[in-house]
C-alpha positions, -999 to +999 in steps of 0.1 A: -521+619+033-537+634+064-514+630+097-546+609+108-536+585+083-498+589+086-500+579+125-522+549+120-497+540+094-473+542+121-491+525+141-495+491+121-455+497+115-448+494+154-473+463+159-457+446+126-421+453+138-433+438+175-445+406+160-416+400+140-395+407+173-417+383+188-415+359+164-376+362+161-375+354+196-391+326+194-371+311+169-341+314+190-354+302+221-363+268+202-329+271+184-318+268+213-335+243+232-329+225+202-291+231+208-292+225+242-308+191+235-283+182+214-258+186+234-276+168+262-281+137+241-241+139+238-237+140+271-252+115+278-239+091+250-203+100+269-222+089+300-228+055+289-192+052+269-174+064+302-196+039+325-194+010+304-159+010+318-170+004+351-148+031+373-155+066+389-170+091+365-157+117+384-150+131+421-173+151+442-164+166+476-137+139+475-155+108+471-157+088+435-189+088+419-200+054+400-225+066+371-247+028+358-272+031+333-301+008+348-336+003+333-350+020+300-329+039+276-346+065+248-329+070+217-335+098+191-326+109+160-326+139+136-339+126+108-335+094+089-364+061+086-357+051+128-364+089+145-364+072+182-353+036+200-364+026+238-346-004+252-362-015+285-344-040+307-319-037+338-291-031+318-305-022+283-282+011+277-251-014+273-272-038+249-255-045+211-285-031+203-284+004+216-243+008+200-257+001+164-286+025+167-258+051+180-238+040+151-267+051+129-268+082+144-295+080+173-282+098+206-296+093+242-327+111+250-332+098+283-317+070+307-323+056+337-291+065+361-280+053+393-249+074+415-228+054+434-211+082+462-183+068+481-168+036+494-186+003+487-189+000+526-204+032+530-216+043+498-246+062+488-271+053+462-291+074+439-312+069+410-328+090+390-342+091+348-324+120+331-338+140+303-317+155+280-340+179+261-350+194+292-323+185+321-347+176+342-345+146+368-373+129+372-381+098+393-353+104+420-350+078+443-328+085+476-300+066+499-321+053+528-321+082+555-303+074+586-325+092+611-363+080+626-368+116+635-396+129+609-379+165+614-344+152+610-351+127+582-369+155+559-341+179+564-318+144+557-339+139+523-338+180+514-298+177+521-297+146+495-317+162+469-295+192+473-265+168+466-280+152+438-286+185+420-253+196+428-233+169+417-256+169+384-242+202+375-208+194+386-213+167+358-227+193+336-195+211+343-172+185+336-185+175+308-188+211+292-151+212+302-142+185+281-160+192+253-147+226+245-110+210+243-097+209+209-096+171+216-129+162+220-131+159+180-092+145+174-093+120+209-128+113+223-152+112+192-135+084+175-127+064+211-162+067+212-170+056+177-147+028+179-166+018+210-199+020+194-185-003+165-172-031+183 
């Protein structure tokens, strides 16, 4: 073998051994998406547990934050003869329904929220369809803007968006939080289960 022929060997080496990088890294970034969908659908299956019973989620900036499913909810599954469920309807996340499609292993794709900030006298509303595969928010509806300025009410709307993303990933957060304690699987799971069951 001429060094012609030992190079172009070489060659074919490197652009076989950058392929299979390629390809290896394209595994893992669906692995995890895939993951990170997973744990988006749980997330959002605590969402709904922890709002169906009707007080604060959490606290942001000091002021409670009321989390309702309203509208559609998506459903999805690994495998198994029912891979995905919508429910349409005001309040179709807290339908019998939706708990015995849980119960048969379907998580919550996407859901319709809406954030409740504050007081009842002043509160602010949100709303906005969550995605869990992707985290995206979609559909965002703001609290009314207080000021008839078109300069003022734009920087108003970018200060609200900014609050909606931020207390999105204080969510995020929280949730994480909980659900790297040791009790997650001895406490939470089965209060969740049990309330799927009912």
């Amino acid at each position: 073998m001429d060094v012609a022929e030992a190079l172009g060997l070489q060659q074919a080496s490197v652009v076989d051994d950058e392929a299979l990088a390629e390809q290896d890294r394209s595994k893992a970034r669906e692995a995890m998406g895939r993951q990170r969908a997973w744990l988006g659908r749980e997330m959002l299956t605590w969402l709904l547990w922890k709002s169906n019973a009707s007080g604060p989620i959490f606290e942001y900036e000091g002021e409670e934050v009321l989390v309702l499913f309203t509208g559609a909810v998506v459903l999805q599954g690994v495998a198994g003869d029912t891979t995905e469920l919508k429910a349409k309807g005001h309040q179709a996340a807290y339908a019998d329904v939706v708990r015995q499609a849980m119960v048969r292993g379907l998580l919550i794709h996407q859901a319709r929220l809406r954030w409740v900030v504050g007081d009842v006298e002043a509160s602010r509303v949100f709303e906005v369809t969550i995605d869990a595969e992707h985290f995206s928010l979609r559909q965002v509806r703001l609290p009314k803007v207080l000021s008839e300025d078109p300069d003022e009410a734009l920087m108003e709307r970018l200060f609200l968006l900014d609050q909606l993303g931020e207390m999105f990933e204080f969510l995020w957060e929280h949730f994480v939080e909980i659900r790297k304690r040791p009790t997650w699987a001895r406490e939470v799971v089965p209060k969740i289960k049990a309330w799927m069951e009912e």
